[in-house]
C-alpha positions, 0 to 999 in steps of 0.5 A, a space after each residue: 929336871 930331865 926325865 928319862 923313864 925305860 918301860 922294861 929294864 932292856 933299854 935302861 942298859 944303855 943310859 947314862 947314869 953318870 950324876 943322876 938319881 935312879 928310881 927302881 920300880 916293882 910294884 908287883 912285888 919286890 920295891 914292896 917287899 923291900 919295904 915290908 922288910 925295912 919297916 919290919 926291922 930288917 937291917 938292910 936288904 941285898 938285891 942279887 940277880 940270881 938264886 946262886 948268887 943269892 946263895 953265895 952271899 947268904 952263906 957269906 953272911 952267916 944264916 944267923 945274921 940273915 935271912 934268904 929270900 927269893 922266888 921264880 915266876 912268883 912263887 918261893 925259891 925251893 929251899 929258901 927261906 921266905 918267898 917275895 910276899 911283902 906279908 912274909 917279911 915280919 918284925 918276927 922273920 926279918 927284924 934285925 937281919 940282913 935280907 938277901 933278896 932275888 926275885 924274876 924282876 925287880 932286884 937284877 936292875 940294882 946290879 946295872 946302877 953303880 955308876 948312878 948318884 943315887 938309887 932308891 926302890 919304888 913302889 906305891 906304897 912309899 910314893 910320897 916319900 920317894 917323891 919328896 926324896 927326889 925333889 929334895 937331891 934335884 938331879 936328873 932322873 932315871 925312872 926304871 920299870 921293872 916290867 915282867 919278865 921283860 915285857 911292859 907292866 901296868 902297874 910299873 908304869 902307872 907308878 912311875 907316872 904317879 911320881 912324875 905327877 907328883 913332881 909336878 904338882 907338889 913340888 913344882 918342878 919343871 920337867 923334860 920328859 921322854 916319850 916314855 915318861 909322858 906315857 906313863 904320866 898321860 895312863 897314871 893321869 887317866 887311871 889315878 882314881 882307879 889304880 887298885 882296879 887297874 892293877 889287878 885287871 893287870 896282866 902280872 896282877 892277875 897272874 898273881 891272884 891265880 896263884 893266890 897273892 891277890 891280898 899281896 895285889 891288893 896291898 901293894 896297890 895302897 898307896 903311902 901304906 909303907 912310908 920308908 925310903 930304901 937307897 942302896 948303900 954299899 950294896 944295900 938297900 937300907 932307909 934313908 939316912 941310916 948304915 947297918 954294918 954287916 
């Protein structure tokens, strides 16, 4: 299996997609959230790029059909209706709606993969579950870092070197990896039994703590506490195996 994994989301415009599974990672916070939502009942979770666009598919829906999510440098979208707290996204607040979701990171890249096999959200914690997934499809893969507002975050890359190793390990798959894939696997190898701590001494994890997520640092670092496996449908992202009609 080919590996290709991009530390920020810059140069992953220019891969070849064509045939391939395409694993979106955002641990800080927005693969968490979509996985908070779909445990909680959310029919699907629509990733937008932007706020107006976020909008404009919200009021398409119907607001009784769905719940507008989002924010900036991360705190809540003034006048939406949740922020990007996976601690939001309740049975009470989302079950049985469609999730439409914007955040600084993580939801632009799903707009960049329709050329791709398959795409599926990543966080840690649904990694045993993405990391089966890919071992099952077999294709070749492109593993993409949400990154902070551009720039390299910890907590990504050790993400993605955790479903790297386990690849490997649990499913003993031969891997061609790229220089990036074997960094990110070298800093999970080196950081596996402290990836709660590396995370909030990260940059982004601090960030998050100074403006009072930390419980949401803290969450989403447990790894397989979240055992659903989104993948785009459509547009969607709802669990493995299922299809919610708007």
């Amino acid at each position: 299996m080919k590996i290709e994994l991009f530390l920020t989301p810059l140069a992953f415009g220019k891969a070849d997609l064509e045939g391939k599974s395409v694993v979106i990672i955002d641990v800080l916070r927005s693969s968490t959230t979509i996985c908070a939502a779909l445990t909680s009942g959310a029919r699907g979770v629509i990733p937008t790029p932007g706020q107006s666009e976020a909008v404009e598919m919200w009021n398409r829906i119907g607001n009784d059909m769905a719940v507008l999510a989002g924010e900036r440098s991360g705190r809540k979208i003034e006048n939406f209706m949740l922020g990007n707290s996976p601690a939001e996204f309740t049975e009470e607040a989302v079950g049985g709606k469609q999730v439409v979701l914007t955040t600084t990171n993580g939801t632009a890249i799903f707009s960049q993969t329709s050329s791709a096999e398959t795409v599926i959200a990543c966080g840690l914690v649904n990694m045993s579950r993405v990391t089966a997934k890919c071992a099952e499809l077999g294709h070749d893969l492109v593993i993409v870092c949400a990154g902070t507002e551009g720039g390299f975050s910890i907590e990504d890359t050790l993400c993605g070197g955790m479903l790297i190793s386990g690849l490997a390990s649990q499913f003993k798959i031969s891997e061609s990896l790229n220089d990036a894939a074997s960094l990110a696997q070298l800093l999970y190898r080196s950081n596996k039994t402290a990836l709660r701590q590396t995370i909030e001494q990260g940059e982004h994890g601090r960030y998050l703590a100074s403006i009072g997520f930390s419980h949401d640092v803290a969450g989403a670092s447990e790894v397989d506490s979240l055992p659903v496996l989104p993948m785009m449908k459509d547009g969607r992202l709802v669990p493995d195996g299922q299809f919610a009609p708007v």
